[in-house]
N, C-alpha and C positions, 0 to 999 in steps of 0.2 A: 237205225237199229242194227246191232251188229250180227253177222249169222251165227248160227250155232254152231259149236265147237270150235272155232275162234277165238279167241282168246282177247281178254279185254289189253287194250298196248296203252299204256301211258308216257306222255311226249315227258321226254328230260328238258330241263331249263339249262341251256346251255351260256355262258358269257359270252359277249359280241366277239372277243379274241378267237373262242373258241366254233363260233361260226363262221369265220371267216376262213376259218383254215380248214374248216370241214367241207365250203367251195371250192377251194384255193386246191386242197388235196384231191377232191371226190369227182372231178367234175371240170371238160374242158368249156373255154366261150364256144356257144356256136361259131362266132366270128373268129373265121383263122388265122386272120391277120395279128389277132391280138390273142391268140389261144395259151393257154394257160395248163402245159401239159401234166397228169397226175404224175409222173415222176419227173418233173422239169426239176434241175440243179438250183445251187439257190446264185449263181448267174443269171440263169436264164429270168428266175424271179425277181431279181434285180433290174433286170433290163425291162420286165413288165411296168414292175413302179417308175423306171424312168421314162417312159413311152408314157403314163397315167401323168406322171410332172409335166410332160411336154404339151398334152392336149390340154392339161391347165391354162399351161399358158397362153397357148393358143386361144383357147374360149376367152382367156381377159382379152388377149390382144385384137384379137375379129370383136368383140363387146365394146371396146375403146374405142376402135376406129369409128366406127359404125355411132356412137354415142359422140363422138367429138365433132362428127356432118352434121350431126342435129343438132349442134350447138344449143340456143335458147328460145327451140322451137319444140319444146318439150309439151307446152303448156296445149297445144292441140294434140295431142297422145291422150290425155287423162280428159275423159269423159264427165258430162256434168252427174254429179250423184242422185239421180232419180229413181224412182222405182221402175222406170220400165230399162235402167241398164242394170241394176238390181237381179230383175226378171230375168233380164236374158243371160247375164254370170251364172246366174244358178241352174240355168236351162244346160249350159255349157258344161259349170260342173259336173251335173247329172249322166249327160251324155260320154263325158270324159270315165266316171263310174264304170256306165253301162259298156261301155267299151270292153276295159279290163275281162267283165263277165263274160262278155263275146267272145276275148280271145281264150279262156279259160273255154269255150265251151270247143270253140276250133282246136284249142290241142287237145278235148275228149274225146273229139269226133279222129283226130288221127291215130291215138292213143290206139283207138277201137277197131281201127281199118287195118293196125298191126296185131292185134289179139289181145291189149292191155284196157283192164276196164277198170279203173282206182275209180272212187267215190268221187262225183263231180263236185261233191262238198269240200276235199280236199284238194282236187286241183284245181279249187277257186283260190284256198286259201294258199297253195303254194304260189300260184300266178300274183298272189297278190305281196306275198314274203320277199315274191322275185322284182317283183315293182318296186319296192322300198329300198331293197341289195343295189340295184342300178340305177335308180332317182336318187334317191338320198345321200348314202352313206360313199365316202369315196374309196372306193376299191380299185385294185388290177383287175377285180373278176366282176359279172353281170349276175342280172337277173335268169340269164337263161340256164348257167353253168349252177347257180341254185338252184331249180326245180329239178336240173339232170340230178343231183348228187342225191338231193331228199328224197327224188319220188323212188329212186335205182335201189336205194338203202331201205326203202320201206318191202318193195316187190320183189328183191334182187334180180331186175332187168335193167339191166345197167344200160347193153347197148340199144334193145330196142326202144327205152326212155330215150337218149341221145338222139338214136336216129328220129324219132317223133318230133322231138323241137327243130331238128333239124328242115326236116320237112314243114312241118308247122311256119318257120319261116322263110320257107321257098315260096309256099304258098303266096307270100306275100308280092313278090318279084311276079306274080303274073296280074295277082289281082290290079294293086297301084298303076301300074302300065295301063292298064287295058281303060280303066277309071279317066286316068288324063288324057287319054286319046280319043274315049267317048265324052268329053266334056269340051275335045277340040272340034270335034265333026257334030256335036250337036248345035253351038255355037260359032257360025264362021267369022263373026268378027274378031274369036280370040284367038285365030290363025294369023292376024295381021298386025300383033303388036311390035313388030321389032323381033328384038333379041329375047325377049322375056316368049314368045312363041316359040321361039329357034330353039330355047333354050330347054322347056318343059318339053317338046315332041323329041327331042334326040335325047332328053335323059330317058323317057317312056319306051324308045325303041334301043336305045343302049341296054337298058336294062332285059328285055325282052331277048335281045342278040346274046345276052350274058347270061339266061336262063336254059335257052336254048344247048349253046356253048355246055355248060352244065350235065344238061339233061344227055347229050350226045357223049360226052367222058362217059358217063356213067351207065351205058347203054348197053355192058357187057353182059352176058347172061350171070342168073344170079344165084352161083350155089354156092353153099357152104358163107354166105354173105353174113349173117350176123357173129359165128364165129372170128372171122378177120374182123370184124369191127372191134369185137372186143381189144382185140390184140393190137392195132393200128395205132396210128398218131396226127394229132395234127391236121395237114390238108386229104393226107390219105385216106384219115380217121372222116373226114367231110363226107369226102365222096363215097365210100365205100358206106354211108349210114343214107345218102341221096339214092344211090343204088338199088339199098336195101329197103327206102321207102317206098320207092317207086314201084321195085319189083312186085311189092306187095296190090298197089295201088291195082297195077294194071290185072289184079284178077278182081279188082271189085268195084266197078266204074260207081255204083252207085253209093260208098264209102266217097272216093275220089269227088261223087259231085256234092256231096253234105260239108266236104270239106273247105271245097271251094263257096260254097252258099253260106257257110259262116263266117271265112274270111271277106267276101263280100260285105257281109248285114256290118261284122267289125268297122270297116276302114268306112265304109257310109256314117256307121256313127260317129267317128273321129270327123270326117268333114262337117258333119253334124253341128255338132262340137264347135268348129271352126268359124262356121258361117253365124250361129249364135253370139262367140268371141266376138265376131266382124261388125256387129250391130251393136254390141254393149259398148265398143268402142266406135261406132256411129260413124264405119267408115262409108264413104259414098255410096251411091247405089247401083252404079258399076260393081260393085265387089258383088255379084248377087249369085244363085246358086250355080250356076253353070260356068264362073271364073274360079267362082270354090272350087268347082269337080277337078278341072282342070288344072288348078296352080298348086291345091294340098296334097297333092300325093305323091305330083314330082318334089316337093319338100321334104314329104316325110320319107321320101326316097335317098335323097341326097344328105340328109339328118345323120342318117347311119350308119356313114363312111365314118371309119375312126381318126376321124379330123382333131374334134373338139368334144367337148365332155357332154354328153345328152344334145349334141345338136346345136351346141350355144355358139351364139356367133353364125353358123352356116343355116340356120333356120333364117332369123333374122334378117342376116343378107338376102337370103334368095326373094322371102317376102317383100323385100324392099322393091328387087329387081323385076318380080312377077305384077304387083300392084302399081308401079309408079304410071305405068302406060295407062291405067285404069283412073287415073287420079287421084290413085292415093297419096299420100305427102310421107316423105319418107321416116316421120316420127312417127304416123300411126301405123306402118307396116311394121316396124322394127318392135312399135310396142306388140303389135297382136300377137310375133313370136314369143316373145316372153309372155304375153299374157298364158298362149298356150301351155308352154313351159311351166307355168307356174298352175296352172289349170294341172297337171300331168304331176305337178310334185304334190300339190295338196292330196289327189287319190291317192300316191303311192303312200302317204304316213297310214294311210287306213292298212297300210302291209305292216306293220310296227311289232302288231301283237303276232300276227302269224311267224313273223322273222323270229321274234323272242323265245320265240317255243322250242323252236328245234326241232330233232327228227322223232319221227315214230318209229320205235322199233318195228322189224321185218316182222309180222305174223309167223307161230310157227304151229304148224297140227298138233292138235289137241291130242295127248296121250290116249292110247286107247283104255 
């Protein structure tokens, strides 16, 4: 129900062209490396879609390699068709779902710890507009620099929207870490796999050191912070919105720990998710929860380096690399990335309609 004196907004139907450019212009990636500035030259945009060509081919050519080792040992990957792998696809799905809703609700909970409170209705259905922008559709720009631009244009808080996501996935760089490392010390035989131990405990504290790194940039006091943001660019435009979440954070530790408790319940359900995947595809029984804790998150860590296009290819390999010591056979680790992969595209079509819609105009007070 909408309040009173508010004003009814009706969403435009805009054409896929026309949203793309309303990303493209409205709104950087979080990710800097690949940031998409609102006045970038049309070089600079050029050189975006060159960088998008490159990780193409990179995900064919990590997907080739990787599918030419397994040569015509395919046939252990695909599972016999029963109802209890059945069961467990659709357990995955579900979980894969519930996810999405979890992260919609962690960026409410940051939303809200900076002073912005949009209808948790509508930041499901941007979370989910923005799932389909970055799964699906092949873009220069993501799912993140879509929710900055819509939700900025409905509230007109452009930068403390930015900085939210921003934060939103910072969060994530403590949670994953901390996940794989309490899955290595609950478990000590998965300290002694080789390289695949070596390899998940130094991405876990790599990433930790580079949170850290982070947090210490941005540790200058913080006035006049959301003004500069607006005004910023790029990696300045980064830190100056980590600054601005942060600074917020530390007067409301109990904001701070709802944010972290849903980032949590989130990435549990992705492993979730995982270990469900692990069984439909019937792999050993080594793969069991406490390899899961341990091996999904240094993946979905390493996924989101802009390598390759949604993780393709660099999922797959690591899976291969974390399971083989476990027993798994490297057709059925390579399948479980794609299975996930493809777990992760089916929810994001459920983003289809919310993309199609377009924006809702800003609210404006009701004449007197």
């Amino acid at each position: 129900m909408e309040e009173q004196g508010e004003p009814r907004s009706h969403p435009r139907a805009p054409d896929l062209e026309d949203t793309l450019l309303e990303a493209e212009l409205g709104a950087e990636l979080v990710d800097p490396i690949v940031a998409i500035d609102p006045g970038e030259t049309a070089p600079g945009k050029r050189k975006a879609r060159l960088v998008l060509a490159a990780r193409l081919v990179i995900s064919a050519l990590l997907l080739w390699v990787l599918i030419m080792k397994i040569g015509t040992n395919w046939s252990e990957a695909i599972p016999d068709a029963t109802v209890p792998t059945f069961a467990w696809l659709a357990g995955a799905l579900a979980l894969t779902f519930g996810g999405v809703v979890l992260s919609a609700v962690r960026w409410k909970e940051v939303l809200a710890a900076l002073g912005q409170r949009p209808p948790f209705t509508r930041l499901l259905s941007l979370y989910f507009a923005g799932q389909f922008m970055g799964n699906v559709l092949p873009s220069t720009i993501g799912g993140d620099a879509l929710r900055v631009s819509r939700l900025s244009k409905e509230t007109g808080e452009a930068p403390t929207t930015f900085a939210s996501v921003v934060l939103e996935r910072l969060s994530g760089w403590l949670v994953l870490p901390v996940i794989t490392l309490g899955g290595l010390a609950v478990n000590p035989g998965l300290r002694d796999l080789g390289q695949a131990s070596a390899i998940a405990f130094g991405t876990a504290v790599g990433t930790l050191v580079l949170l850290g790194i982070v947090l210490l940039l941005t540790a200058r006091p913080g006035q006049g912070l959301e003004g500069r943001l607006e005004h910023s660019q790029g990696w300045r435009r980064f830190t100056t919105a980590t600054r601005y979440g942060i600074h917020r954070l530390t007067r409301e530790p109990a904001a701070a720990a709802r944010i972290l408790a849903s980032g949590f319940a989130y990435q549990f359900i992705l492993i979730g998710s995982a270990l469900m995947a692990a069984r439909a595809l019937g792999l050993p029984a080594g793969v069991g929860p406490t390899a899961v804790l341990a091996f999904v998150p240094a993946v979905l860590i390493a996924q989101v380096l802009p390598i390759s296009i949604s993780g393709l290819g660099v999922r797959e390999g690591l899976f291969a690399l974390f399971l083989h010591p476990l027993g798994v056979p490297r057709s059925q680790a390579i399948a479980l990335g794609l299975l996930l992969y493809l777990l992760n595209l089916v929810v994001s079509l459920f983003g289809a309609p919310a993309f199609a819609v377009g924006n809702r105009p800003a609210a404006t007070p009701a004449a007197a």
